[in-house]
C-alpha positions in Angstrom: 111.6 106.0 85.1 115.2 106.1 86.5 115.6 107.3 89.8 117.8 110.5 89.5 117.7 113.8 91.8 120.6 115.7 93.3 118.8 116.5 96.4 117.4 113.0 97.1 118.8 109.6 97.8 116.9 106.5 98.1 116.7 104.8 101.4 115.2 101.4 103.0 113.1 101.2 105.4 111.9 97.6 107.9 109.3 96.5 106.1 109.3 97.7 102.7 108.6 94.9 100.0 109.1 94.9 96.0 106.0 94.4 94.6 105.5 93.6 90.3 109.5 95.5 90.5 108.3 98.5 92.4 109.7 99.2 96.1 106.6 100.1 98.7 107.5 102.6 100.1 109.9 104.5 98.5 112.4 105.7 101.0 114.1 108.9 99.9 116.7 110.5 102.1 118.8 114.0 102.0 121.8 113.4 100.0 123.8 114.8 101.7 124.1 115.2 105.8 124.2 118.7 105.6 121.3 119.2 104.1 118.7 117.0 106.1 117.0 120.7 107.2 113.0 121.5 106.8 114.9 124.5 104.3 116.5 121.4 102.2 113.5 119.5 101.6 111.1 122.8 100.4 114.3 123.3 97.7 114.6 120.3 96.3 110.9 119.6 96.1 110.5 122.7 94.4 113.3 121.8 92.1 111.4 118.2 91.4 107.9 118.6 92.0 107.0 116.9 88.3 109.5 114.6 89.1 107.9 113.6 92.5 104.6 113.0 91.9 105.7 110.9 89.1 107.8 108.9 91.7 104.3 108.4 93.7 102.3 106.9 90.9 105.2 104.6 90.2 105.6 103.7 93.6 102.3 104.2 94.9 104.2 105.4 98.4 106.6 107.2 98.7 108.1 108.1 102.4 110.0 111.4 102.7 112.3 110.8 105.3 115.4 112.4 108.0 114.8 116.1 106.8 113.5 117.1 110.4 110.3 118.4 109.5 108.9 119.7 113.4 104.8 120.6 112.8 102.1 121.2 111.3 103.2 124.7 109.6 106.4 123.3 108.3 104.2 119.9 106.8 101.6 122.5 105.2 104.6 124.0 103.3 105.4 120.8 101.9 102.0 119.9 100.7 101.3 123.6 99.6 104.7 124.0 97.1 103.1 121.0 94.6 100.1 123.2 94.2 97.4 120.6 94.3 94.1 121.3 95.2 92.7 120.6 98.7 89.6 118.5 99.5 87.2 118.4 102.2 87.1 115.2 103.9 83.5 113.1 104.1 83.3 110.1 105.9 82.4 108.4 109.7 86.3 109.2 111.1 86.4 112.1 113.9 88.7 114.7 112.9 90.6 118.0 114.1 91.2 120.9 112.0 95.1 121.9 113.2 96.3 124.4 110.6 95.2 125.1 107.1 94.9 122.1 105.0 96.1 120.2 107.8 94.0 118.0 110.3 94.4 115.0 112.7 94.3 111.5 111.3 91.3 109.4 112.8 91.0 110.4 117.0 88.9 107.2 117.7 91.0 105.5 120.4 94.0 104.1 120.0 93.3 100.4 121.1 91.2 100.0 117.8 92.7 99.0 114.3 91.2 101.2 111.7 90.4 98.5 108.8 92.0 99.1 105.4 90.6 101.6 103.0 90.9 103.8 99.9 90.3 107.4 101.4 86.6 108.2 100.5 86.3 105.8 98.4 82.5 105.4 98.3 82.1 109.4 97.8 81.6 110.7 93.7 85.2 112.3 94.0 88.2 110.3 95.7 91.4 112.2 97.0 94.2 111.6 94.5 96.3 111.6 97.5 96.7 110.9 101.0 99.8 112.5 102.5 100.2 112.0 106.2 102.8 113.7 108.8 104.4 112.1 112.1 104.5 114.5 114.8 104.8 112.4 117.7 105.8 108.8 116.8 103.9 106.5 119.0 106.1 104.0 121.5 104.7 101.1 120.4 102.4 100.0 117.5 100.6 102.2 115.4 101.7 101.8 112.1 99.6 103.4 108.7 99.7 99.7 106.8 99.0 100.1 103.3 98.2 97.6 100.6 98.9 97.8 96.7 95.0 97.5 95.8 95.8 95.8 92.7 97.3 92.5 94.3 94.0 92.4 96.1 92.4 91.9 92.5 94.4 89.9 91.0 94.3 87.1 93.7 90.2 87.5 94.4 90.3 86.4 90.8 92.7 83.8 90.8 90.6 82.5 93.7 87.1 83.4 92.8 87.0 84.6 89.3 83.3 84.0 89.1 81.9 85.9 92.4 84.4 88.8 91.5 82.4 89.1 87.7 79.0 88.8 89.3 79.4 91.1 92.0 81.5 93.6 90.0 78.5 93.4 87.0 75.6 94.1 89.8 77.7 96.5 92.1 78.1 96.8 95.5 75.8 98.6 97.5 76.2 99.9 100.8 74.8 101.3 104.4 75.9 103.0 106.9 74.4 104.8 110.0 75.6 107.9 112.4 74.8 109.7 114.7 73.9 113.4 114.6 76.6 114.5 117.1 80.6 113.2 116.9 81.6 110.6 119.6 84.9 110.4 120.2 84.7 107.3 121.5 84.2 105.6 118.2 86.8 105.3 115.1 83.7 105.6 112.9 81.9 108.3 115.6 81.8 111.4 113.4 78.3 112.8 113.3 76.3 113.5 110.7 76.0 117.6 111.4 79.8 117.4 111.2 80.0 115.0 107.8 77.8 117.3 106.2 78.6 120.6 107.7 75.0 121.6 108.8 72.4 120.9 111.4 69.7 121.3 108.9 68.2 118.1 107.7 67.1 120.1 104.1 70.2 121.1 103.7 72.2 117.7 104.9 69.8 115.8 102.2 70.7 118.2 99.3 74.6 117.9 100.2 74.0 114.0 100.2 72.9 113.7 97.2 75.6 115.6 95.4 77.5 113.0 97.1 75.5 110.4 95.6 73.9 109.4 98.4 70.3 108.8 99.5 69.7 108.9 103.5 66.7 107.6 106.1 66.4 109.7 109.4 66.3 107.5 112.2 64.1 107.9 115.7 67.4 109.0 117.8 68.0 112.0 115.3 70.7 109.8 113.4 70.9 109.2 109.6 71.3 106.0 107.9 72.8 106.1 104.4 72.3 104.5 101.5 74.9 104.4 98.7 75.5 102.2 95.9 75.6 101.0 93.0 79.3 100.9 93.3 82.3 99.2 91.4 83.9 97.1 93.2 87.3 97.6 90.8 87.9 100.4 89.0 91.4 100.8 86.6 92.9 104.5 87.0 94.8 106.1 84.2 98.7 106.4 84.1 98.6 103.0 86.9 99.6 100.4 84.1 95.9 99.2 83.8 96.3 97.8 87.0 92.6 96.7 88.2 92.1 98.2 91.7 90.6 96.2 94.8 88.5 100.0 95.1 86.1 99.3 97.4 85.4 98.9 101.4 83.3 95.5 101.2 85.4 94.1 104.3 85.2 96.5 105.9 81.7 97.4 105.9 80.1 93.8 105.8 78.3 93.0 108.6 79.0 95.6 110.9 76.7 97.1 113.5 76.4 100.3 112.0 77.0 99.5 108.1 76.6 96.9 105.6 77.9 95.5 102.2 75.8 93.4 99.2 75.2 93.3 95.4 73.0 96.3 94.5 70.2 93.9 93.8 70.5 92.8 97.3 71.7 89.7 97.3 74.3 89.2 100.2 78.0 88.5 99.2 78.8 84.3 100.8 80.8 85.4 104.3 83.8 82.7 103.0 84.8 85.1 100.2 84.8 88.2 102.4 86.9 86.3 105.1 88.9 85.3 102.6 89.7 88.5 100.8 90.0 89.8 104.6 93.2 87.4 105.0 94.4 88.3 101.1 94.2 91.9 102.1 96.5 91.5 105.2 99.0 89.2 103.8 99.5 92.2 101.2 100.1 94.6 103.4 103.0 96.6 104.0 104.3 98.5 107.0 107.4 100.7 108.8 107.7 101.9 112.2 107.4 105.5 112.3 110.1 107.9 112.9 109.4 111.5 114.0 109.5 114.0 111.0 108.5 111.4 108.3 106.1 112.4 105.5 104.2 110.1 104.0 102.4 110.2 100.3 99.8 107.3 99.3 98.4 107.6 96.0 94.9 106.9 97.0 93.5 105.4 93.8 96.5 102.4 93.7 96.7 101.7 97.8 94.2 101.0 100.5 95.5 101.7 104.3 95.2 101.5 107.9 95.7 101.9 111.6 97.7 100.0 113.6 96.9 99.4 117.7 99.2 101.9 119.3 100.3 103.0 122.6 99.7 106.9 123.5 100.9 109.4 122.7 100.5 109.1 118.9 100.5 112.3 116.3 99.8 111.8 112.8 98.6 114.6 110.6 96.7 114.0 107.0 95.9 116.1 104.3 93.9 115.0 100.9 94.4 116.3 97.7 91.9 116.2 94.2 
């Protein structure tokens, strides 16, 4: 697909890389000085909505860039014009609903990195797409790495093409325990009454299971969940049969509060998760925030992050079907 719009130009960013002929991200621009207002943007995405979401499955990210978008509303009526459906989030990050569809990235603290990760990926129905906003670019740090899952794959393979066929036959299965009350202290301190959107423990098991999961209350009024079998790759349609990395066995294995093995149990050898560890990181890709920047992952072809940053930091997410 050639790259032609009459309200977009493409850009660079530090940091992008060309990956298989594809730039990560894609950097568009106004066209034209003049029109580098919020106004702009909502016009010529409305003139090329078809045209844009191709551009993120091509590119897998795309970063929308210098058309001074200031907040919250403003980002809302980005995401809203392309009509795609909104999705509840489900997972161990503490979040803040700000406007609408719109709601805080992860508020665990800053000092921690926030390991790579398709956005819910262990839940039935994954987001399509992660779109994030920069409200307040952080001084230092904090970048949203992200990694083209598929590179993942294709060098787990290269370098253990057996373990990646036996685990990917039995599945991965996982744990994974929270509290009943959020903790802000945590990256992963979201509480289960939150997650699940009720205090009732009835009620909390029947929404669990739609999200094929089985749970085990714990003494301290916690949960621990139990989920799996899961693929550890999975191939997406339209993504050029690519074989994605979709899965959070890193990121999980051996943790305090969660764990990662074949669904019959037996554990994964630590050397290949180190390994794919470093794999994961020497794919990724990064860019220094800048205030007004939009960013859109499609969630099914990249895993991402959080960068160590020094306060104050504002990003603002939204996931689509």
């Amino acid at each position: 697909m050639e790259f032609t719009s009459q309200e977009f130009v493409v850009g660079k960013c530090q940091g992008e890389k060309l990956v298989h002929g594809e730039t990560m991200p894609l950097v568009l621009l106004p066209r034209e000085a003049s029109k580098n207002g919020f106004e702009s943007l909502v016009e010529g995405l409305k003139k090329n909505k078809e045209w844009f979401e191709q551009l993120i499955i091509k590119n897998s990210a795309v970063l929308l860039r210098g058309f001074d978008v200031k907040n919250a509303e403003e980002f809302n009526e980005v995401v809203e014009l392309f009509g795609w459906e909104d999705m509840r989030y489900v997972g161990p990050a503490p979040r803040t609903h700000v406007y609408k569809r719109i709601w805080t990235a992860n508020e665990g603290p800053l000092s921690e990195f926030i390991y790579y990760h398709h956005e819910m990926v262990l839940i039935k129905e994954s987001p399509s797409k992660v779109i994030l906003f920069c409200e307040i670019p952080p001084p230092e740090g904090g970048q949203t790495p992200f990694v083209p899952s598929f590179r993942v794959t294709e060098r787990m393979l290269e370098e253990f093409p057996e373990m990646v066929e036996e685990i990917e036959k039995k599945g991965l299965k996982y744990t994974f325990t929270a509290l009943s009350k959020n903790d802000t202290s945590s990256m992963r301190g979201r509480g289960w009454e939150d997650a699940f959107g009720t205090s009732d423990r009835a009620e909390a098991e029947k929404r669990t299971k739609l999200l094929g999961m089985d749970v085990e209350w714990l003494p301290n009024g916690g949960v621990k969940t139990l989920l799996g079998p899961r693929p550890l790759t999975r191939v997406f349609e339209g993504r050029k049969e690519r074989r994605m990395w979709f899965n959070t066995m890193v990121g999980m294995y051996g943790k305090e509060h969660s764990s990662a093995m074949m669904a019959d149990g037996t554990e994964i050898p630590e050397n290949v998760v180190k390994r794919c560890e470093e794999i994961i990181e020497e794919e990724s890709i990064q860019f220094k925030w800048e205030k007004g920047d939009i960013l859109f992952l499609d969630n099914m072809a990249t895993l991402h992050g959080r960068r160590p940053s020094l306060s104050p930091r504002r990003v603002l997410v939204t996931i689509c079907k």
